[in-house]
N, C-alpha and C positions, 0 to 999 in steps of 0.2 A: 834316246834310241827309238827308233818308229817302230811300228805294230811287225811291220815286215821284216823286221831284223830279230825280233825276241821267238826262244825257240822253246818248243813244249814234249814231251814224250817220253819214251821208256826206256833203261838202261840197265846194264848190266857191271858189273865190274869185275875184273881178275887180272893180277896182280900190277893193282895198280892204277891199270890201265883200264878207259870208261867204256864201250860199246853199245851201239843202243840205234833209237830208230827219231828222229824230231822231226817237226813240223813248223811252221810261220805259224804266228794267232791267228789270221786268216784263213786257215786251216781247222781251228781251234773248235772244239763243242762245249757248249755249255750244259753239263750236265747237273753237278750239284751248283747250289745257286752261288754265284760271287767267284765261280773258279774254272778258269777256259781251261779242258783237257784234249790232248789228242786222240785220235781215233784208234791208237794201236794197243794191243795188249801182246803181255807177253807169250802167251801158248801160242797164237797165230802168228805172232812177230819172228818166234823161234827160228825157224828153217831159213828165212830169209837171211837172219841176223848169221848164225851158223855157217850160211853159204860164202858169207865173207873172209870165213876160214882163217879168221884171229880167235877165235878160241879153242880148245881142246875138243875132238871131235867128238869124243864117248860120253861128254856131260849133256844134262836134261837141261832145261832151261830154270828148273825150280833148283837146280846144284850149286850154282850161284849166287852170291849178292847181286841184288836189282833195287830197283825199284822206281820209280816215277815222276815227273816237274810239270808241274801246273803252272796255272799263272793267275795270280790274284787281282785284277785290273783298277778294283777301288783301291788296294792299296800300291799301287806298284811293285808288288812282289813275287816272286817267283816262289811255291811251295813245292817242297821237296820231300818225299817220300822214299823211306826205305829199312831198315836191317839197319836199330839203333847201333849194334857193336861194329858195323861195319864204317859209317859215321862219325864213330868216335862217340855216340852221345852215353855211352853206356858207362865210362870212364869216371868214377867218385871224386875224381882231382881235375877235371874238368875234362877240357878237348885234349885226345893223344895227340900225338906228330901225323900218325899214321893217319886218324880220324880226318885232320887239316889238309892233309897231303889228298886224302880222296875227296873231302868236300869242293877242295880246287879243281880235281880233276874234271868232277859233275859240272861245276860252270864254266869250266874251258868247252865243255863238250856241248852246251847247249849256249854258249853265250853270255853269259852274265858276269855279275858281280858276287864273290862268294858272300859279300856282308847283304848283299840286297837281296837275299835267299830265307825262308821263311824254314827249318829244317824240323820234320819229325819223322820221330820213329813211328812203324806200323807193322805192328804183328803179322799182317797181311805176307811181308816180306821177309819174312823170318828163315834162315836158309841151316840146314845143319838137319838130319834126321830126329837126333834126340831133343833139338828146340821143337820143331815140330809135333813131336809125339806130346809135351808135356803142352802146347796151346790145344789138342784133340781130346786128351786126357777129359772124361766125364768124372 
């Protein structure tokens, strides 16, 4: 696959279904070292994303499972950011249906292959008021 076909950015999920905003790697910033990111984040991406009017009007954009796809270029990998339980990673018996069923959806949505995806969880992404409150918790 060339530089111009691999795709990076931010997404959202509900029920199911992926939404979100990508970019080419030619687009890409290199900000931590070893990992080309796109330029969008999610609080500014919001309105945009919303105006598409595939998701439910009255939610915030932090109400959501999200999270994020990098791209790893030493290793030819795609890293994937988000809301372990939303992933399936949070599952003791391994990956759920549900979890596999959304990991597909994130590479259909940006391009890839779901095994050539590097996946972790990030507290960052954590979505639920009472998850939240206990990562703030002092």
């Amino acid at each position: 696959m060339s530089d111009s076909a691999k795709r990076i950015g931010i997404y959202w999920v509900h029920g199911g279904r992926v939404v979100g905003l990508s970019c080419p790697l030619d687009q890409a910033e290199a900000g931590v070292p070893g990992l080309l990111d796109s330029p969008f984040t999610h609080v500014d991406a919001w309105s945009d994303v919303k105006a598409q009017n595939l998701l439910p009007p009255h939610l915030e954009y932090d109400e959501l499972p999200r999270g994020r796809v990098m791209y790893q270029r030493d290793r030819n990998k795609w890293v994937v950011y988000g809301d372990g339980a939303l992933m399936g990673c949070s599952s003791r018996q391994g990956m759920t249906p549900a979890g596999s069923a959304v990991r597909q959806a994130i590479a259909d949505f940006f391009g890839f292959d779901q095994g050539s995806a590097i996946w972790r969880h990030d507290p960052h992404y954590t979505v639920g008021k009472r998850r939240i409150d206990r990562l703030l918790d002092d």
